[in-house]
N, CA, C and O atoms as a GROMACS GRO file, in nm:
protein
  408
    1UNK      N    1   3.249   1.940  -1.205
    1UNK     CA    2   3.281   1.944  -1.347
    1UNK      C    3   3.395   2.042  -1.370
    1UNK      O    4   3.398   2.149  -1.309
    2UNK      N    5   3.501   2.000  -1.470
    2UNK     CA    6   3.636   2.086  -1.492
    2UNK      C    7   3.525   2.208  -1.575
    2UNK      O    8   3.418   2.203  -1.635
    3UNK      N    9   3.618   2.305  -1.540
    3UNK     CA   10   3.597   2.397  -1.604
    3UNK      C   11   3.667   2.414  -1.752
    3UNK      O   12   3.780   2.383  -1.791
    4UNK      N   13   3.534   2.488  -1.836
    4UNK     CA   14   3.611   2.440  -1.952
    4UNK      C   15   3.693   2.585  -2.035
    4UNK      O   16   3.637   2.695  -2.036
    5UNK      N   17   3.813   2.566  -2.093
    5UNK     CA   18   3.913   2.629  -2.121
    5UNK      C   19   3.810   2.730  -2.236
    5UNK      O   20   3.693   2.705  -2.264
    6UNK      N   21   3.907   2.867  -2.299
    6UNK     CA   22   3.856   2.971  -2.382
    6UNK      C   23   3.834   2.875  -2.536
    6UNK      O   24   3.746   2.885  -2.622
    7UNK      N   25   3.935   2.796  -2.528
    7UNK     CA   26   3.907   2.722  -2.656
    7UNK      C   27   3.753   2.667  -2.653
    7UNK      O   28   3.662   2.711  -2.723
    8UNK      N   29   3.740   2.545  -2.542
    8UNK     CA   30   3.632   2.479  -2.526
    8UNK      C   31   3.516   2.529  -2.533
    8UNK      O   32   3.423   2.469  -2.588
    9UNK      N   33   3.500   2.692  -2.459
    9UNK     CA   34   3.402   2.733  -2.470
    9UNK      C   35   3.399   2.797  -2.599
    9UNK      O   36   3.318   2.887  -2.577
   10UNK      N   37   3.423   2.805  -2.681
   10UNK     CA   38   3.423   2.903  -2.810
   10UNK      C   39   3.333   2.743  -2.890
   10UNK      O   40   3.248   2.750  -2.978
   11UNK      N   41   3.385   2.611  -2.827
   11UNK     CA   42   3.351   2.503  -2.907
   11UNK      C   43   3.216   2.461  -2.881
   11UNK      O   44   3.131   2.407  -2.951
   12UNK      N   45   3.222   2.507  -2.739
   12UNK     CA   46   3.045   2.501  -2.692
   12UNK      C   47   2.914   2.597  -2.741
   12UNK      O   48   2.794   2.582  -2.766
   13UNK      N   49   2.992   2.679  -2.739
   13UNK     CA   50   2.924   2.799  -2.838
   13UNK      C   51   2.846   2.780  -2.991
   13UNK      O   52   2.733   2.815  -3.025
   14UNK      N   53   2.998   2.682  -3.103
   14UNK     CA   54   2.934   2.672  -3.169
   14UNK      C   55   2.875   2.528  -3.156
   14UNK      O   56   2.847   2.467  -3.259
   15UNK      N   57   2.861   2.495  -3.082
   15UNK     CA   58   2.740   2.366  -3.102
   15UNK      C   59   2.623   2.428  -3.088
   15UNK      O   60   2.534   2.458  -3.167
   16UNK      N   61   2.640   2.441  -2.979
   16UNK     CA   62   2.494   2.509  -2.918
   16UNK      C   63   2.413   2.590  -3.069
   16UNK      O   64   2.306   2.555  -3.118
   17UNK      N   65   2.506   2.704  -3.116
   17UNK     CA   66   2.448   2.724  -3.221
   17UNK      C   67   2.396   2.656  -3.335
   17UNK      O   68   2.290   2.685  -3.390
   18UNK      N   69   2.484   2.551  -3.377
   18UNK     CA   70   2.419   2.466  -3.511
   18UNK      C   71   2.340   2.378  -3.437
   18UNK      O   72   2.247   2.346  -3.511
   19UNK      N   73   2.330   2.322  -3.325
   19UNK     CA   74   2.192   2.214  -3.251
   19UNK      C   75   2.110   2.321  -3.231
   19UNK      O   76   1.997   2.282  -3.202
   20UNK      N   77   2.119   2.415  -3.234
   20UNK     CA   78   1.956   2.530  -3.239
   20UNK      C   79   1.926   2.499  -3.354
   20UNK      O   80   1.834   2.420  -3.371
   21UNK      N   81   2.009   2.564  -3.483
   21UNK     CA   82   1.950   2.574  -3.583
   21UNK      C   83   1.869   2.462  -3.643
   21UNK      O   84   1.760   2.465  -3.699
   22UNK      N   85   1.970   2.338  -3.608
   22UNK     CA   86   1.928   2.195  -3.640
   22UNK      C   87   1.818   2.148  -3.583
   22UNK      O   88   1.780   2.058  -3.658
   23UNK      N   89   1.753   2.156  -3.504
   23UNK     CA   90   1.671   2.137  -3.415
   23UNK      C   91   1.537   2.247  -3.432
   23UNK      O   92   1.424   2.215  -3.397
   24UNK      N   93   1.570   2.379  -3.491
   24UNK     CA   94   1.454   2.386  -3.547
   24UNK      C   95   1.394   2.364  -3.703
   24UNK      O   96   1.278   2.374  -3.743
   25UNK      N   97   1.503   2.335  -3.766
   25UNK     CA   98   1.464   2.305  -3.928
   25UNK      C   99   1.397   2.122  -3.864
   25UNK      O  100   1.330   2.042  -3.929
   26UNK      N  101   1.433   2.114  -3.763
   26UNK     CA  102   1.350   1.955  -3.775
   26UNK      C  103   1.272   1.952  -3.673
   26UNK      O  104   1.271   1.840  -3.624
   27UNK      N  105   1.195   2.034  -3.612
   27UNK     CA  106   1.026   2.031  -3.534
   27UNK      C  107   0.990   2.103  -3.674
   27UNK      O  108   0.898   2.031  -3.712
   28UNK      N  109   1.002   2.176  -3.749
   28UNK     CA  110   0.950   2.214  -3.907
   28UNK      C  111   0.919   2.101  -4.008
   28UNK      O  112   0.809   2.088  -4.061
   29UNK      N  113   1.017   2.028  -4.029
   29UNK     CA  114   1.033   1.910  -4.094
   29UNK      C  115   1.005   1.735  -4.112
   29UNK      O  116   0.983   1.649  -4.198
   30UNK      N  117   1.026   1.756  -3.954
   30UNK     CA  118   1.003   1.622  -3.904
   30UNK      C  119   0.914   1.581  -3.842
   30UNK      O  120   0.961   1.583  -3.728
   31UNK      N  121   0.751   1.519  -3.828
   31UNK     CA  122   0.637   1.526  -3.758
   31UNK      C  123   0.685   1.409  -3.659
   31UNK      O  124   0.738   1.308  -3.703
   32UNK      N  125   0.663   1.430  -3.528
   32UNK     CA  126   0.730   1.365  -3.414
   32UNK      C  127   0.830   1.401  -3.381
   32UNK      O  128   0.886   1.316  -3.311
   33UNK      N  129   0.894   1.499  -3.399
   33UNK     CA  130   0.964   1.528  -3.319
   33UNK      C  131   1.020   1.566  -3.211
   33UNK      O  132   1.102   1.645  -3.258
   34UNK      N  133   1.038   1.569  -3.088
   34UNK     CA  134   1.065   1.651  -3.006
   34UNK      C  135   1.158   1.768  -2.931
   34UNK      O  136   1.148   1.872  -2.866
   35UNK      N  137   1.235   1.695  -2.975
   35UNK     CA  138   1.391   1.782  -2.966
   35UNK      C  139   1.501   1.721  -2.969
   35UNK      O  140   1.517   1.599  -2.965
   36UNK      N  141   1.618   1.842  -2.978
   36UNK     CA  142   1.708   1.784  -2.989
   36UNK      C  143   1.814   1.825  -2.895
   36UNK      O  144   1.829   1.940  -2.854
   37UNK      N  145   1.904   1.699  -2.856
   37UNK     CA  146   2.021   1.696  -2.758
   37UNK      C  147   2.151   1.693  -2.802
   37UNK      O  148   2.158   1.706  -2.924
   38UNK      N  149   2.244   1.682  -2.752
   38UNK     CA  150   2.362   1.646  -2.766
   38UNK      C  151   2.471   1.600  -2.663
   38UNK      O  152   2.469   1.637  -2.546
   39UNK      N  153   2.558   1.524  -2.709
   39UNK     CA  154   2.659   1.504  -2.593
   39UNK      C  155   2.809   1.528  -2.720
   39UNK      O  156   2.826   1.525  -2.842
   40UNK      N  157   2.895   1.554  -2.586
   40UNK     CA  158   3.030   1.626  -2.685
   40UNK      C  159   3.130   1.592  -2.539
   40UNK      O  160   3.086   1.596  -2.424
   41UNK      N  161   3.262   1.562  -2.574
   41UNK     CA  162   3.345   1.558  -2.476
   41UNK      C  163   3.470   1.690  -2.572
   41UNK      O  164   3.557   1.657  -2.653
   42UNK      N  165   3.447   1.793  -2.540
   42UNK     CA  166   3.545   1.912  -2.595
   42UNK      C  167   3.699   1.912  -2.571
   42UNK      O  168   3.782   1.997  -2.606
   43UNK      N  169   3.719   1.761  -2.483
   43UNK     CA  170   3.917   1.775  -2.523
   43UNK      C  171   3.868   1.695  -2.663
   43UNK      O  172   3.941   1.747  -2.748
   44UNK      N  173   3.806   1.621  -2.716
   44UNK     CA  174   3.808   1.535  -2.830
   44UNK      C  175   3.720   1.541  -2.951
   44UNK      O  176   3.684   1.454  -3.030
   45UNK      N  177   3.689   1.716  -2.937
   45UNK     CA  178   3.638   1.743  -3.017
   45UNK      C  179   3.672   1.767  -3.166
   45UNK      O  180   3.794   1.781  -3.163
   46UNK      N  181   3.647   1.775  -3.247
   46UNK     CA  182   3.474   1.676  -3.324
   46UNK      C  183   3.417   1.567  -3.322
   46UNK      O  184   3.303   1.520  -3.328
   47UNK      N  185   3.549   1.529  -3.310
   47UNK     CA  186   3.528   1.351  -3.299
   47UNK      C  187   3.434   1.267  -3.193
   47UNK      O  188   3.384   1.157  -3.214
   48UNK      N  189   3.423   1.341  -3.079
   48UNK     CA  190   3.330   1.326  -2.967
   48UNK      C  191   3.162   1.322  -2.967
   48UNK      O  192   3.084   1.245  -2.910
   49UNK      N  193   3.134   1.450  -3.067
   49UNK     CA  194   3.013   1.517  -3.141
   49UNK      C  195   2.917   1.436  -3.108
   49UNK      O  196   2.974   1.328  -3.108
   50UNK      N  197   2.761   1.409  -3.070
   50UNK     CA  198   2.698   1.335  -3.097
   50UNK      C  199   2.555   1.438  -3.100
   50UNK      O  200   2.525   1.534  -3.028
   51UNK      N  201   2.496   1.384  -3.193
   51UNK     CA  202   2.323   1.505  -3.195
   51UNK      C  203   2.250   1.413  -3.159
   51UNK      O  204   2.310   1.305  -3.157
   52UNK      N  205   2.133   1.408  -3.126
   52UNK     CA  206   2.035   1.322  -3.122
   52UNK      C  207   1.898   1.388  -3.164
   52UNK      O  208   1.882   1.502  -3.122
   53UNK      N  209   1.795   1.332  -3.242
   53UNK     CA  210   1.707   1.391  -3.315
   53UNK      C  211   1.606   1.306  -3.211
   53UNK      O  212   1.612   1.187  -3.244
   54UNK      N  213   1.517   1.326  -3.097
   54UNK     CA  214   1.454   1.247  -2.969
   54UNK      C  215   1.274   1.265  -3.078
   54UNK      O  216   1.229   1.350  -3.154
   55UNK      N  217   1.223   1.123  -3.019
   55UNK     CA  218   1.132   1.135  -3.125
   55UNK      C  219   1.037   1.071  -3.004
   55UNK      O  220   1.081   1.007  -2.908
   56UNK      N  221   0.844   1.116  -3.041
   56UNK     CA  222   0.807   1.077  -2.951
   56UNK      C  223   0.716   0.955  -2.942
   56UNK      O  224   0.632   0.936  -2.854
   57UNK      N  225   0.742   0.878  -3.041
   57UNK     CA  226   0.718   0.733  -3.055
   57UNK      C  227   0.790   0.656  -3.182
   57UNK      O  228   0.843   0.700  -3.284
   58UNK      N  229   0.765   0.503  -3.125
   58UNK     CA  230   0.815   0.434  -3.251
   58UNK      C  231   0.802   0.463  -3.380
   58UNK      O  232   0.900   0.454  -3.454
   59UNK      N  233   0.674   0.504  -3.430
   59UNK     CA  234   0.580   0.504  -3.553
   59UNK      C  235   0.669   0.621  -3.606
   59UNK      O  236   0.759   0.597  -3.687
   60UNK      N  237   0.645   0.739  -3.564
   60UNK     CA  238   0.753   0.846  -3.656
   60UNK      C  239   0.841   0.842  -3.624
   60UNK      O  240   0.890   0.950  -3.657
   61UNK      N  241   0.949   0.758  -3.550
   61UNK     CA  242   1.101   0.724  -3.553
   61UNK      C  243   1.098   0.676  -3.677
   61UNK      O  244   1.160   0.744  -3.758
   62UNK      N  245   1.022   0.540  -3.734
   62UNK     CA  246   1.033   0.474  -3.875
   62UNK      C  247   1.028   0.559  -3.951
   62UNK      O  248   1.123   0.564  -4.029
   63UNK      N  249   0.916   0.667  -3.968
   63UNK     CA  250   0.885   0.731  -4.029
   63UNK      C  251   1.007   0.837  -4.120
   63UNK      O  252   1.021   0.870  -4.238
   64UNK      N  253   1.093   0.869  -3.964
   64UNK     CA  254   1.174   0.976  -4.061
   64UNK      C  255   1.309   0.908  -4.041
   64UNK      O  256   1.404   0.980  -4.072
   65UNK      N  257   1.339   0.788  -3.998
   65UNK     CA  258   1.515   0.688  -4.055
   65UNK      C  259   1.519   0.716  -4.186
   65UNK      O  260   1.638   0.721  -4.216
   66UNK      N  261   1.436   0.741  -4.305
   66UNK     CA  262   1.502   0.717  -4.453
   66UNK      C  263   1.560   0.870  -4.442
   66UNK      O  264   1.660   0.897  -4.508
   67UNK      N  265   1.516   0.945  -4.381
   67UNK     CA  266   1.568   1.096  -4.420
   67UNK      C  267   1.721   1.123  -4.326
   67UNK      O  268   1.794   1.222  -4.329
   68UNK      N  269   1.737   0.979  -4.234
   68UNK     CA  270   1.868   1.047  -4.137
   68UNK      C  271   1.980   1.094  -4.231
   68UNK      O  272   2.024   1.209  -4.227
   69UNK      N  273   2.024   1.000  -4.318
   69UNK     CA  274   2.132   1.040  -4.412
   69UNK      C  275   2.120   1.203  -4.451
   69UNK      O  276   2.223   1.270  -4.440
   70UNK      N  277   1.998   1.268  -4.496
   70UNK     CA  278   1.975   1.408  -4.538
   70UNK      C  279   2.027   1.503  -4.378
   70UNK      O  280   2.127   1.572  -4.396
   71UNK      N  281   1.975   1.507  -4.256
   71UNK     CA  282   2.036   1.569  -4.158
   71UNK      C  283   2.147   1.521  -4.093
   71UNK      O  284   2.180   1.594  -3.999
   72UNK      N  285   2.237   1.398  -4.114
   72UNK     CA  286   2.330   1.402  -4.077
   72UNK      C  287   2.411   1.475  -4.218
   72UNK      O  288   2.479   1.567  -4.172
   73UNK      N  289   2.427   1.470  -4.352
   73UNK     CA  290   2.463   1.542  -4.392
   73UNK      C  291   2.468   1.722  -4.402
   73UNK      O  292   2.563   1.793  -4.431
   74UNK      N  293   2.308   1.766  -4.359
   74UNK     CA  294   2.333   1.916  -4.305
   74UNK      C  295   2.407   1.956  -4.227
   74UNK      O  296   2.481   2.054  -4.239
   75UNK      N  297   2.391   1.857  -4.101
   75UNK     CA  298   2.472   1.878  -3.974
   75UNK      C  299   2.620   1.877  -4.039
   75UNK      O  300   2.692   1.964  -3.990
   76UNK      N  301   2.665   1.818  -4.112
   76UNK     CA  302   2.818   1.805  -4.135
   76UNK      C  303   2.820   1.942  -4.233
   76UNK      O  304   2.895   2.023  -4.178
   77UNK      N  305   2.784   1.981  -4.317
   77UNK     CA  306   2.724   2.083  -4.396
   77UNK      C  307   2.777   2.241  -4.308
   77UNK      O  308   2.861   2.330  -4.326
   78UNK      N  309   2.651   2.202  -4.186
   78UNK     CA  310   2.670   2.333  -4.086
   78UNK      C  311   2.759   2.369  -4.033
   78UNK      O  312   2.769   2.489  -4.008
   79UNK      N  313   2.873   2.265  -3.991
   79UNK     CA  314   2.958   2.241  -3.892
   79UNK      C  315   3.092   2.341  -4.014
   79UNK      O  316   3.146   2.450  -3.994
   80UNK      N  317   3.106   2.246  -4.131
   80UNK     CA  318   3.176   2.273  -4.217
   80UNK      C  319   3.247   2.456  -4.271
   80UNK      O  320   3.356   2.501  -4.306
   81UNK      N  321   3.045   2.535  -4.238
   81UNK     CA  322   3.022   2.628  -4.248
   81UNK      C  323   3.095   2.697  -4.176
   81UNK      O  324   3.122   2.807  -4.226
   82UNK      N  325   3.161   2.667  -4.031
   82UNK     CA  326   3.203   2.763  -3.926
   82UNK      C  327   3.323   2.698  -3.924
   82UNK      O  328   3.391   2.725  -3.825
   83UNK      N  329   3.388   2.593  -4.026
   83UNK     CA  330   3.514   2.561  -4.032
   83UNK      C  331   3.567   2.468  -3.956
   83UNK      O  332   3.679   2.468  -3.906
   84UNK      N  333   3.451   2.355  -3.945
   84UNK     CA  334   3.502   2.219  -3.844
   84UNK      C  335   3.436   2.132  -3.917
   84UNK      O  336   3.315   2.138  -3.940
   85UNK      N  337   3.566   1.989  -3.982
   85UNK     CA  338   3.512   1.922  -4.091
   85UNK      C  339   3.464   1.759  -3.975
   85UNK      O  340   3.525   1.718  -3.876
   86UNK      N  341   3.402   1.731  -4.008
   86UNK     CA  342   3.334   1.603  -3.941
   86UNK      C  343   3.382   1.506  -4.026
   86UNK      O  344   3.346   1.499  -4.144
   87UNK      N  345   3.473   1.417  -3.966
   87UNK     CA  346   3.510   1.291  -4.092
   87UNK      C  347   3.475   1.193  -4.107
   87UNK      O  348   3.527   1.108  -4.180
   88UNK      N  349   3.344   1.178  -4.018
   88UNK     CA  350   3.245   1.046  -4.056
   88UNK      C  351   3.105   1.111  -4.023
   88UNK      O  352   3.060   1.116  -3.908
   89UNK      N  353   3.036   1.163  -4.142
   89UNK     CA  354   2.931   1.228  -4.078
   89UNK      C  355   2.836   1.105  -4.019
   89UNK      O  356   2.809   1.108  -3.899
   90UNK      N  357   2.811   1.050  -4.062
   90UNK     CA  358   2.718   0.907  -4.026
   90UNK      C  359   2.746   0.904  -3.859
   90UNK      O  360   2.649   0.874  -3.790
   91UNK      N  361   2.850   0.928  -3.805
   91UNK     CA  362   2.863   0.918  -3.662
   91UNK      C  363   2.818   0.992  -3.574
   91UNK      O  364   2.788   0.959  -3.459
   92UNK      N  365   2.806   1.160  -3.650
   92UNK     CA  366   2.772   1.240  -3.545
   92UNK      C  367   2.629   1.292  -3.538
   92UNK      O  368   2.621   1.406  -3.492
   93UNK      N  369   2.487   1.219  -3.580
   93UNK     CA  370   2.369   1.267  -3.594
   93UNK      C  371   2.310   1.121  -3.563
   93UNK      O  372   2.367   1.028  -3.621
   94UNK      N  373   2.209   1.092  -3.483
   94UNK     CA  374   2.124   0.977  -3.517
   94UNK      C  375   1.993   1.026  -3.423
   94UNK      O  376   1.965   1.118  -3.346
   95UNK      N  377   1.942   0.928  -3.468
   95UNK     CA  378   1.767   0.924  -3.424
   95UNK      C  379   1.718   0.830  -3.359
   95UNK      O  380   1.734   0.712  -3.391
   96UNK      N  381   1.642   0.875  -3.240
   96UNK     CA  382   1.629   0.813  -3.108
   96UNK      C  383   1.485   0.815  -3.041
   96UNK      O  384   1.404   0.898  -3.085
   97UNK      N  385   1.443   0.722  -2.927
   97UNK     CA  386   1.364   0.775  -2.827
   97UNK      C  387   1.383   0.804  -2.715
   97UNK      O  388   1.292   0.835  -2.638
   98UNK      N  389   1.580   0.797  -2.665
   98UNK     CA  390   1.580   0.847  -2.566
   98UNK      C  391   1.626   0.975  -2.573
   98UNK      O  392   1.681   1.032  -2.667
   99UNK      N  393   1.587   1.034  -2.416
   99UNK     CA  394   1.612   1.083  -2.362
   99UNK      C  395   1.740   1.162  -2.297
   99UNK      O  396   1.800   1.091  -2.216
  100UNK      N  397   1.802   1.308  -2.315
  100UNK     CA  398   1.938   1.344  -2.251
  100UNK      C  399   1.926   1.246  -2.074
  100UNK      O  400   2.021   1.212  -2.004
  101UNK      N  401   1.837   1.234  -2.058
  101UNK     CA  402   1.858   1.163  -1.898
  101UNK      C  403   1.887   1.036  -1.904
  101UNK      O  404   1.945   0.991  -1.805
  102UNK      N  405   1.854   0.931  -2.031
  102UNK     CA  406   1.796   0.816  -2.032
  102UNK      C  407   1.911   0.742  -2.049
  102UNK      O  408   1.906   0.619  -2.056
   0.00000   0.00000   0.00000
């Protein structure tokens, strides 16, 4: 794996930070939840961004789709906060049963 530049890591940094935060306002919030992942390619960042909200069955996946619109808007919210605007928030948050391996 390339090593990633002072920029990149400053960009890894703040993910890492808002997918903490994000990730615990939703094992609080969200019943089924399990955690949360991400994938990011940092030459193409924001635009790359992806969260995943990993859920541990079908039943509360249904359960919390009406609320995705509410955390993909935080997430764009959070991001905004540290001065990185997301220009399709709908792209960079969704809700899943897989797995970072899967």
């Amino acid at each position: 794996m390339k090593k990633l530049s002072k920029v990149q890591q400053k960009q890894q940094a703040l993910v890492l930070q808002i997918a903490d935060m994000i990730e615990a306002q939703g094992r609080e919030e969200i019943p089924g939840m399990l955690q949360c992942w991400f994938d990011v390619e940092y030459h193409l960042f924001p635009g790359s961004l992806l969260l995943c909200f990993q859920f541990e069955d079908e039943q509360s996946l249904e359960a919390a789709k009406p609320d995705l619109l509410k955390w993909q808007k935080r997430l764009s919210a959070a991001m905004l906060k540290k001065g990185v605007i997301l220009k399709d928030m709908r792209k960079h948050l969704t809700f899943t049963l897989l797995g970072p391996e899967d």
